[in-house]
C-alpha positions as CSV (number, residue, x, y, z in Angstrom):
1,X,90.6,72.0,136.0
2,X,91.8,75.7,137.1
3,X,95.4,75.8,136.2
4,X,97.2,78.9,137.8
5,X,101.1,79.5,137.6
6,X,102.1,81.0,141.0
7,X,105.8,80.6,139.8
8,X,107.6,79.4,136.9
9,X,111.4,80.3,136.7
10,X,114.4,78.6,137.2
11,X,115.7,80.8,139.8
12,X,115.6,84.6,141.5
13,X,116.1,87.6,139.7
14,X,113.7,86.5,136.7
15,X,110.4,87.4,135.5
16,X,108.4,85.1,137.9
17,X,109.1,83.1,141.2
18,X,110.0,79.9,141.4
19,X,108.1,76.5,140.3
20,X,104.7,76.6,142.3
21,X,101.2,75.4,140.3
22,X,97.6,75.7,142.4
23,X,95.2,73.6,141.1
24,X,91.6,74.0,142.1
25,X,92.4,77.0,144.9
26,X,93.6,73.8,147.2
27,X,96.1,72.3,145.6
28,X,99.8,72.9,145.0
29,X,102.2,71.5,142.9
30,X,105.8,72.2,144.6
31,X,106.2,75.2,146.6
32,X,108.9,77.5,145.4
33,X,108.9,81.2,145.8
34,X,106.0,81.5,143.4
35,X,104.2,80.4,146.2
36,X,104.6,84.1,147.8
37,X,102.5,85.6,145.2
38,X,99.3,84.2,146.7
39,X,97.8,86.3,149.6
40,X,97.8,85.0,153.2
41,X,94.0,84.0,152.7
42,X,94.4,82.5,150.0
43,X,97.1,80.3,151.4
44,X,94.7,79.2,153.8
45,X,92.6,77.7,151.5
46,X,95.7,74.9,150.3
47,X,95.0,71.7,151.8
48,X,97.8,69.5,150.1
49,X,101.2,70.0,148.8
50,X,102.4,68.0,145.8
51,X,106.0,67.8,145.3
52,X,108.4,66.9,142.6
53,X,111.8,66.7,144.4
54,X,113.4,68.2,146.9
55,X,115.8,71.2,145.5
56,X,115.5,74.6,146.8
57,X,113.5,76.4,144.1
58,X,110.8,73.8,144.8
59,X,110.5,73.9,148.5
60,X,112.3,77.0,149.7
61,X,108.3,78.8,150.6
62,X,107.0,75.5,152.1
63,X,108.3,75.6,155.9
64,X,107.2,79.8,156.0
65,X,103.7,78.7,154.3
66,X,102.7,76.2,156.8
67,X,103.9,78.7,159.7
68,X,100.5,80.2,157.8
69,X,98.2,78.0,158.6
70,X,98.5,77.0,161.8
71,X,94.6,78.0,163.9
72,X,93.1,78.4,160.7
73,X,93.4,74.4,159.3
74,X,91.0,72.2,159.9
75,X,93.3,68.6,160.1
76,X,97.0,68.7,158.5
77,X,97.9,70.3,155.8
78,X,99.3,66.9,153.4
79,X,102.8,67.1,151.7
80,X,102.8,64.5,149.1
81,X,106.2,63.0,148.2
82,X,108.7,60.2,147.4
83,X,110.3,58.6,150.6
84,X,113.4,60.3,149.9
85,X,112.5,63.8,149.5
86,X,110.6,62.9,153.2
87,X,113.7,62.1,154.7
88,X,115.8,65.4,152.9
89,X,113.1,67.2,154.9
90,X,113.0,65.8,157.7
91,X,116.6,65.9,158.0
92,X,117.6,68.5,156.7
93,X,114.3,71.5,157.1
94,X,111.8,70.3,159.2
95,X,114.6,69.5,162.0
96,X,114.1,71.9,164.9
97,X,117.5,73.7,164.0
98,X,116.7,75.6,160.6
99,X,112.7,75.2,160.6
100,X,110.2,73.2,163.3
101,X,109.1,70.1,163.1
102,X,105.6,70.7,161.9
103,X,104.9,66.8,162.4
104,X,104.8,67.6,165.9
105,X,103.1,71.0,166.3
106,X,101.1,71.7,167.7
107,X,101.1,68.4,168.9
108,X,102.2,64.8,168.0
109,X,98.7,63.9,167.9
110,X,97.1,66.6,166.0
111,X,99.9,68.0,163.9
112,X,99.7,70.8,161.6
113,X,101.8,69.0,158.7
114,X,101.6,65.5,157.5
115,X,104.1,63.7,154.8
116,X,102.7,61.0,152.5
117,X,104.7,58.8,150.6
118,X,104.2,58.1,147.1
119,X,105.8,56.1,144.6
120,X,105.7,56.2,140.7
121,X,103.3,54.6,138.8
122,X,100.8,54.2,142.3
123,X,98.1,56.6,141.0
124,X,96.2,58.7,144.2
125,X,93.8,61.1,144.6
126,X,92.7,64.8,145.7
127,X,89.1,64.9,145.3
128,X,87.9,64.4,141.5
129,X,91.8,65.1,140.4
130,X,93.6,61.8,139.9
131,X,97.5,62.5,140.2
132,X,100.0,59.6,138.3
133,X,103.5,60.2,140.0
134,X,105.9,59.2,136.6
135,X,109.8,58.8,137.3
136,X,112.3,60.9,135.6
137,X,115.5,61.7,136.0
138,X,116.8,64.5,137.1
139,X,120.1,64.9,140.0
140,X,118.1,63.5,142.9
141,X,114.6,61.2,143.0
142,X,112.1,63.2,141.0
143,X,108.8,62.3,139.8
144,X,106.9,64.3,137.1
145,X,102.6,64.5,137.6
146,X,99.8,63.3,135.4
147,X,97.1,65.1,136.5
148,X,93.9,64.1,135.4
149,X,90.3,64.9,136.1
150,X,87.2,64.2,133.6
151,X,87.8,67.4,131.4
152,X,91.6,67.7,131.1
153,X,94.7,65.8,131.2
154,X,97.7,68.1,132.4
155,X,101.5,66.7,132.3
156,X,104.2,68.0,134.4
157,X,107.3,66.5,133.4
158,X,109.0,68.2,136.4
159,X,113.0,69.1,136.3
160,X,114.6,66.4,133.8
161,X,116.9,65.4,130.8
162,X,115.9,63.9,127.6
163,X,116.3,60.1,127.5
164,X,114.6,56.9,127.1
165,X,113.7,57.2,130.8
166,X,112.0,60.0,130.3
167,X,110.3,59.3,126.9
168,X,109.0,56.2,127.8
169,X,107.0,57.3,130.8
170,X,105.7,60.1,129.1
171,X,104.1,57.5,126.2
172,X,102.7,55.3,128.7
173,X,100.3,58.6,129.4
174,X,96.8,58.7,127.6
175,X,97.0,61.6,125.4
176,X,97.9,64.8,127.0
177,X,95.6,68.2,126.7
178,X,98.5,70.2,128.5
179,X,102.1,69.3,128.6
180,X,104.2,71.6,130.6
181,X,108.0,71.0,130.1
182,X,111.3,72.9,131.7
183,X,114.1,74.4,129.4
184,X,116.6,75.4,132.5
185,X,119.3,76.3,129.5
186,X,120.6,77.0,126.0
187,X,122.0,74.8,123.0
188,X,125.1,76.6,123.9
189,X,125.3,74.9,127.3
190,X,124.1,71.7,126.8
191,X,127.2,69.9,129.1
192,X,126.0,71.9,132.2
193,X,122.1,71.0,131.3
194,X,123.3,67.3,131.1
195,X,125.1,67.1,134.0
196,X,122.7,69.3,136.3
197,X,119.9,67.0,134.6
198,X,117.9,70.0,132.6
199,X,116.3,70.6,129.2
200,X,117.7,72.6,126.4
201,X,115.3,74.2,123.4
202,X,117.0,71.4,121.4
203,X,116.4,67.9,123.7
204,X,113.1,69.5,124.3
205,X,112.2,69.6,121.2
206,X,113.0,65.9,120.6
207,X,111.0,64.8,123.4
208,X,107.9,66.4,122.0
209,X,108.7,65.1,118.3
210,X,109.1,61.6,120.5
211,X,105.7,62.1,122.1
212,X,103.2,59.3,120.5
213,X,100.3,61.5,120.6
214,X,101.2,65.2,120.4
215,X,99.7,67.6,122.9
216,X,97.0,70.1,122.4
217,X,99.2,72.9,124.0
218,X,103.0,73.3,125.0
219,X,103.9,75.3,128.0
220,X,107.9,76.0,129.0
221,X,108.3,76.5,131.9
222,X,111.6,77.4,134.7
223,X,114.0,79.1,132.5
224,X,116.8,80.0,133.8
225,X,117.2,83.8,135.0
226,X,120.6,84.5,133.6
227,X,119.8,82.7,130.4
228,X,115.6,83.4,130.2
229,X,115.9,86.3,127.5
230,X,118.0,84.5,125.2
231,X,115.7,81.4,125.8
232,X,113.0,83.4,124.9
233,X,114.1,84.4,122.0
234,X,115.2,81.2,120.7
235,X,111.5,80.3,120.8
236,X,110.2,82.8,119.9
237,X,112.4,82.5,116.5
238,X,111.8,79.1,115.8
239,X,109.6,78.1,113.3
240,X,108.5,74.3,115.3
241,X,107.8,76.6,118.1
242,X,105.6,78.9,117.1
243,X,102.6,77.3,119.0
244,X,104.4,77.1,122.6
245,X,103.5,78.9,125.2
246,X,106.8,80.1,127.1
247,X,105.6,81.0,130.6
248,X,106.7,84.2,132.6
């Protein structure tokens, strides 16, 4: 499985766009302002959208994307999602006021973007990549990936706090090659990581200890850009750490 990291902050202003993962040149996994960092014709080679929630820094490139595609897509493009991350779009992007509705363009018959529901724990697939939505929980419905094809089992665990929820689903998971985990904050602020549903270096640490089986490599992923040098240096400092891989 080809894993590249369009985007991997928290926010703007840091060393990388926002959360957006291509998989296989076709895929990608949300669709933040990462997603910019791919040329136009490469965009035209994504076929399907795979998204964790709804917040900005994961969708805020979708709606100019698709504008991309249109005369040079063969069907419509497919926007994987839970039902109520549909209905945020719907409602409030794909609307006719701040973006079109690409389910009916060019027409309602042949559209250029299609939405398809998916829940946790109902597996699908995308050619020889099986995708496992998991629930976490995060400020809104969110679903971390498993993503699985014969040679590598990559985890997502999406925006999230540590609790049972979240350990729980994660062990349920065959053994992981790749686990790829936020850390949106410092120790220092864990009240705001709590209540905006985020990771510190400290709860992520626990849930790798809690993992059953540990994974082969640890990637960080959407620090936050006001906080991403002292983050990095609070791994990079740590002893248990040594091993993670803290993206930029």
């Amino acid at each position: 499985m080809n894993i590249q990291i369009l985007g991997c902050s928290g926010g703007v202003g840091g060393s990388s766009g926002s959360t957006c993962i291509r998989l296989n040149e076709h895929i990608l996994i949300d669709a933040g302002s990462g997603l910019g960092e791919l040329p136009l014709a490469e965009m035209r080679k994504i076929k399907h959208v795979v998204l964790t929630h709804g917040h900005m820094d994961h969708i805020c490139f979708l709606p100019a994307f698709i504008s991309n595609l249109f005369g040079h897509l063969d069907g419509s493009l497919k926007v994987y999602a839970l039902p109520k991350t549909i209905e945020v779009l719907r409602t409030h992007i794909f609307n006719w006021q701040v973006w079109p509705d690409f389910e009916k363009l060019p027409s309602d018959n042949n559209p250029i973007m299609e939405f398809v529901s998916i829940e946790p724990w109902n597996p699908f697939s995308i050619g020889d990549i099986q995708f496992t939505p998991f629930s976490v929980e995060h400020t809104v419905p969110t679903v971390g990936y498993s993503v699985q094809n014969q040679d590598t089992h990559f985890v997502f665990a999406a925006d999230t706090k540590c609790n049972d929820v979240l350990l729980d689903q994660l062990n349920r998971l065959p053994p992981i090659d790749i686990f790829m985990a936020e850390c949106a904050f410092p120790d220092h602020a864990t009240e705001m990581a709590e209540i905006s549903g985020h990771l510190t270096p400290a709860t992520l640490k626990k849930t790798v200890a809690a993992l059953a089986v540990q994974p082969q490599h640890i990637w960080v992923t959407h620090l936050k850009p006001a906080y991403e040098e002292e983050l990095r240096y609070t791994f990079a400092q740590d002893p248990e750490c040594q091993h993670w891989h803290v993206l930029s």
